[in-house]
N, C-alpha and C positions, 0 to 999 in steps of 0.2 A: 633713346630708349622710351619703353613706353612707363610712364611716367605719371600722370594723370588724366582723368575723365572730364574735360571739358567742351561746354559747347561751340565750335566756331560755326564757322557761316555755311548755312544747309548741312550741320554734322550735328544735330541735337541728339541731346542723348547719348554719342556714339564715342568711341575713345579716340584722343585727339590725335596720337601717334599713326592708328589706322587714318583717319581724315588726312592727315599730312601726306602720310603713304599713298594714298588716292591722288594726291596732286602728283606725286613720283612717279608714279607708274606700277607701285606695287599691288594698287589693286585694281584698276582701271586701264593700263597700258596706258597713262598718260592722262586723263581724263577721268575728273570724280565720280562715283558710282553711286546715288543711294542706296542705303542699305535696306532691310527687309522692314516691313511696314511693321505695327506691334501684333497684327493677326498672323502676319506669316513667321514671324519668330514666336509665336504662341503654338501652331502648327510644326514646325520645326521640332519645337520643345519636345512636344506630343510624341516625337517620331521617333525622335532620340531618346528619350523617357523609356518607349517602350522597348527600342534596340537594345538600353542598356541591363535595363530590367531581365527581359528574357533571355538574351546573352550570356549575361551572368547565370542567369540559374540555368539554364541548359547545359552550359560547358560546366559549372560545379556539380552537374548530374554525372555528367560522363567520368571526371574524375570520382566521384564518391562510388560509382561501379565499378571504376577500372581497380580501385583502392580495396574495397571489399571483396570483389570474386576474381579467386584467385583461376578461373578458367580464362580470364579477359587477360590475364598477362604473357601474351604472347610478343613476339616481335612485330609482326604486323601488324598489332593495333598499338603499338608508340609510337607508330606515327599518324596514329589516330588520336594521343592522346595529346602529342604534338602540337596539333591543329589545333587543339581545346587548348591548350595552354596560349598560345599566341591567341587566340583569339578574346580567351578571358584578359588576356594582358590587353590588349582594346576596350574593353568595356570595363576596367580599373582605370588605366592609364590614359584613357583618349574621351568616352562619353560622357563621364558624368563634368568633366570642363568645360564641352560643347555645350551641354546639356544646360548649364548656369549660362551659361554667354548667351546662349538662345532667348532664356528668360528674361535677363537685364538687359538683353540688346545690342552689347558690346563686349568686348574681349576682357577679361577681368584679374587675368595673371601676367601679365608683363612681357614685353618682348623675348625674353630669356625662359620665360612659360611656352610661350609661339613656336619658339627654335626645341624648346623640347619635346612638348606635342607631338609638332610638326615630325621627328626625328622617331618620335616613339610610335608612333601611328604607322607610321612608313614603312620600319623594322619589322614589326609586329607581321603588319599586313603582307608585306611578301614573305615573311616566310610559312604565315598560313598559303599561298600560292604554291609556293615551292614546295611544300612540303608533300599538297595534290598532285603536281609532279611526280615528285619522288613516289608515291603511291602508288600513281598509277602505273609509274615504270616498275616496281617491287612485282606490283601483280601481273603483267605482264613477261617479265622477267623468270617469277615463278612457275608460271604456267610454260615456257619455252624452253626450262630448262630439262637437258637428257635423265636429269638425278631426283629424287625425293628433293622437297625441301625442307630442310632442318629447322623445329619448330622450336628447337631451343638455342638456334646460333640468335644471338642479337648485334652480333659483330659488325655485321652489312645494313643494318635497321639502326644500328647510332649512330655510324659514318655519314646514313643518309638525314637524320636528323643531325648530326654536327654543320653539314654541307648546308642544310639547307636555312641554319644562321650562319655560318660565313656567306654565304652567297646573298644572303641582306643585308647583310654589315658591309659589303663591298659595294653595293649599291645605294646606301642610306646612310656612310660617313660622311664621302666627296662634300655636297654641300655645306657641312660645319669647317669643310677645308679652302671652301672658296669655288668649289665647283659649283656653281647654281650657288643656291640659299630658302633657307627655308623661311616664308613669313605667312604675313595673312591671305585668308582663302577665302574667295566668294564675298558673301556681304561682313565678312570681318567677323565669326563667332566661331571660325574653324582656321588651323595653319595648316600649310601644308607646304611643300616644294612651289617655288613662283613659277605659276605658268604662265605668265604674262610677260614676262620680262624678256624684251627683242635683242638682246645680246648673244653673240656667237659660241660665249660663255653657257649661258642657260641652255639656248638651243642646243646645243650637241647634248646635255645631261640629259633634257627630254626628249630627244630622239632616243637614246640610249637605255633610259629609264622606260620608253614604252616597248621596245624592240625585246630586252633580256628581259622584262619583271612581267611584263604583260601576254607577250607573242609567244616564245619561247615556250613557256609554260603551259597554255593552251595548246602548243603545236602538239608537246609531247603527250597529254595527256588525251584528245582526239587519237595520233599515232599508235597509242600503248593501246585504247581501249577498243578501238578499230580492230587490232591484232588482235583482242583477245571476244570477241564476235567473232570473227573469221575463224578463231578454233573452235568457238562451240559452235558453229553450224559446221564443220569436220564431223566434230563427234557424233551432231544430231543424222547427220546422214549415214554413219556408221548404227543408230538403236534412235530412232528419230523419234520414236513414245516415251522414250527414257530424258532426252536432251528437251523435248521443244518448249516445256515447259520450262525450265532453266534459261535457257537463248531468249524467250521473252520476256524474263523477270531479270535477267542481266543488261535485256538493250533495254528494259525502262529505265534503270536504275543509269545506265549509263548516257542517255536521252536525257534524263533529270540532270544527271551533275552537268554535263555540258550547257544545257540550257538555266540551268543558276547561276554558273563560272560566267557565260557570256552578260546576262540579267546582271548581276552583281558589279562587273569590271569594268566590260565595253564601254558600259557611256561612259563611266570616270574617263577612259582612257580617252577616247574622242573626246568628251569636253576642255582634258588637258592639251589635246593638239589643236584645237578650235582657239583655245586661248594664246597657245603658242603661236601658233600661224596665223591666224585671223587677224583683221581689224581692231582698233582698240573698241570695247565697248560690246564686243557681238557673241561676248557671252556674259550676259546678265545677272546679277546676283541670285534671282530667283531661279535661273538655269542651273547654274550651276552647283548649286545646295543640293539640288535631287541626285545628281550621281555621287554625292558625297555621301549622302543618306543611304543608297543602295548599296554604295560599297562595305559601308557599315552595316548592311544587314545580313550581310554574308556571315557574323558571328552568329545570328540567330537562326541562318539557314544551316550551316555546314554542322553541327551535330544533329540536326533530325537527318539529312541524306546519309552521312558518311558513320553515322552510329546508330539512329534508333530505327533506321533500314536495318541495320547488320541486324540478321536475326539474333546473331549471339548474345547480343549487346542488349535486343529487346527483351531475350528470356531473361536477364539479371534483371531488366526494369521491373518485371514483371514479378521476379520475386522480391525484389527490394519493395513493390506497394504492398504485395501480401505477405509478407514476411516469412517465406518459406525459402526453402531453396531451389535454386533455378535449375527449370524443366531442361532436360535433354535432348535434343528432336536430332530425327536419324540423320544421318550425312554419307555423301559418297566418301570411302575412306581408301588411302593410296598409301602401301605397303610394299617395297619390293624384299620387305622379309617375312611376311603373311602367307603362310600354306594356303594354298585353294582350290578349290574340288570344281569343275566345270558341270557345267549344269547340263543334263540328259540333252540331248538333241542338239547341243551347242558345236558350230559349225568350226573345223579345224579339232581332227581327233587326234592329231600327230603329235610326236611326242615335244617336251616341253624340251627349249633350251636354254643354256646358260643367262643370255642377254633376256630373258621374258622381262615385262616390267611391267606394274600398273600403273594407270593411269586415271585421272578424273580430271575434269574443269571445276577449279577452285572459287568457291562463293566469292562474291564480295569481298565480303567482310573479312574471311581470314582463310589462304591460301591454304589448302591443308596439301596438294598434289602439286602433279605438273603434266603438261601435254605435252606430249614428242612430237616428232616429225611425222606427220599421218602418212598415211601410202602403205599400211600396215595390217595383217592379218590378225582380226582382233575377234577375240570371244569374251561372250559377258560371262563371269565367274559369279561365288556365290562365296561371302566370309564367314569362314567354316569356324572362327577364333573367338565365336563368343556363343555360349551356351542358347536354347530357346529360353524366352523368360513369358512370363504369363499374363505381361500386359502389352499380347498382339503387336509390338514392336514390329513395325517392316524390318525385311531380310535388307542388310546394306547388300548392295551391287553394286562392283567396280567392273571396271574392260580390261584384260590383258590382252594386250600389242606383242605380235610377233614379227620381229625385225625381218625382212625375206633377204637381209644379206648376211 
């Protein structure tokens, strides 16, 4: 166990349990590794400081809106709020420990500290993954379906947050069981899963570990968001002044997440197989600190993309600074039980049938429709179900689709 902080030979300053471990191969594949100079754990500190700092108050932002405005409580954004809770659970649970070890230079809670870190870091972190998964398949899912989608079922939306901690807990016990093991990481001020370890034991955990927590996740999330591009440009080519503006505020947003998820993840994951596979030695403690820090800054990234993007989310911020209550702004609205009156000139004068249905491509932020199967004879309507009011409000337009079979 680790047990005391003393000095041995070329381990000054550093805890003697990690130095041992270096001659084992737990942190060096065999071969001792110095640890980070006292400017680069000063650096370190700095980095982690501010991850843990801004982290914190950002996901306790998104809770304290989701908590207060009761418009935010939908199903589709708990697993928004999902996200913020796993990730505040890192920046409790996981930084401010780094964050001291960073400063004093060595690990300062004990082997049994390492193994829980190690274990809570890990938890936490895939199921913030998983949960952008489940997300982006929600929204995709919503947009494909033939039926409205029910803004009050939450039945499908905690399944998919139940799923997405079992599915990190089935991935983040194994090693307390003897599958792999969790110890010291890098220059010894962080634990994580041993990537260093050449046994056929570890190796299949981190082949396994990078394939379902890492691969999987991004495949589905590229696939869902890909799918859901390819229906708004459907639509845009159905009212292409109505949509184009939407298809480019949808492929940034989704340009962004993709390009964070890879910035945040990829290098951890290649540094973890570099370590796996590699030579002893050919990933450096200084190398390997940076994708540990990036991955970690995935708590301070994912609520400005995936909340204070959502506009909904930003008119509550914005009444929470002024203390008013949160502005309203127009939205395409999808009703298959909404009378509607078609608009003079509108193309397709025959009469209405049974299967009509509306349709919208659903924001970001929160699904409110869904797109059918295009190939469809569609007119833009006008929603004739709310009175004119006197502050110039735009008219909502939706499209109703008529099935040709």
């Amino acid at each position: 166990m680790i047990v005391s902080n003393v000095s041995l030979s070329g381990c000054a300053d550093f805890n003697s349990a990690l130095c041992a471990g270096a001659g084992e191969g737990h942190l060096g594949g065999g071969s001792y590794r110095t640890t980070l100079t006292p400017t680069g754990n000063l650096v370190v500190a700095v980095c982690l400081g501010f991850i843990g700092t801004f982290g914190l108050l950002n996901n306790l932002l998104v809770l304290v809106l989701f908590c207060r405005y009761k418009m935010l409580r939908s199903p589709i954004n708990l697993l928004l709020i999902n996200i913020s809770i796993s990730d505040l659970l890192v920046c409790v649970l996981g930084t401010p420990f780094s964050f001291a070890a960073s400063t004093q230079g060595r690990w300062l809670i004990g082997e049994r500290g390492c193994v829980w870190y190690g274990f809570a870091n890990s938890l936490c972190g895939i199921v913030s993954l998983i949960s952008l998964a489940v997300l982006s398949y929600e929204r995709y899912s919503t947009m494909m379906a033939p039926t409205e989608a029910d803004s009050s079922n939450y039945r499908k939306i905690s399944l998919g947050i139940i799923l997405s901690w079992a599915y990190s807990l089935i991935w983040t016990l194994p090693p307390l069981f003897g599958w792999s093991h969790y110890g010291p990481e890098g220059p010894g001020t962080t634990c994580s899963v041993d990537w260093t370890a050449k046994t056929a034991n570890n190796i299949s955990y981190v082949i396994c570990l990078f394939i379902f927590c890492l691969i999987v996740p991004f495949l589905v999330i590229v696939f869902c968001y890909g799918k859901l591009l390819c229906a708004i440009r459907q639509v845009s080519g159905i009212n292409a002044s109505m949509s184009r503006k939407r298809e480019q505020r949808v492929l940034c947003m989704v340009v962004i997440m993709v390009m964070c998820y890879l910035i945040c993840w990829l290098p951890y994951g290649i540094m973890a197989l570099l370590a796996t596979f590699g030579p002893p030695g050919l990933v450096t403690p200084e190398a390997s600190i940076i994708p540990s820090i990036l991955a970690k800054m995935s708590t301070v990234i994912d609520p400005v993309i995936y909340v204070f993007m959502n506009k909904q989310f930003y008119r509550c911020f914005q009444a929470l600074l002024q203390c008013a209550a949160p502005r309203r702004g127009s939205s395409l609205k999808s009703s298959s039980k909404v009378p509607t009156k078609p608009m003079r000139g509108a193309a397709g004068t025959g009469p209405r049938r049974t299967n009509d249905f509306l349709f919208m491509v659903a924001s970001l932020g929160q699904p409110a429709a869904t797109v059918p199967q295009l190939g469809l004879s569609c007119e833009p309507t006008i929603d004739i179900t709310k009175a004119p009011s006197s502050d110039n409000k735009p008219v909502v337009v939706s499209l109703v689709a008529h099935r040709d079979g």
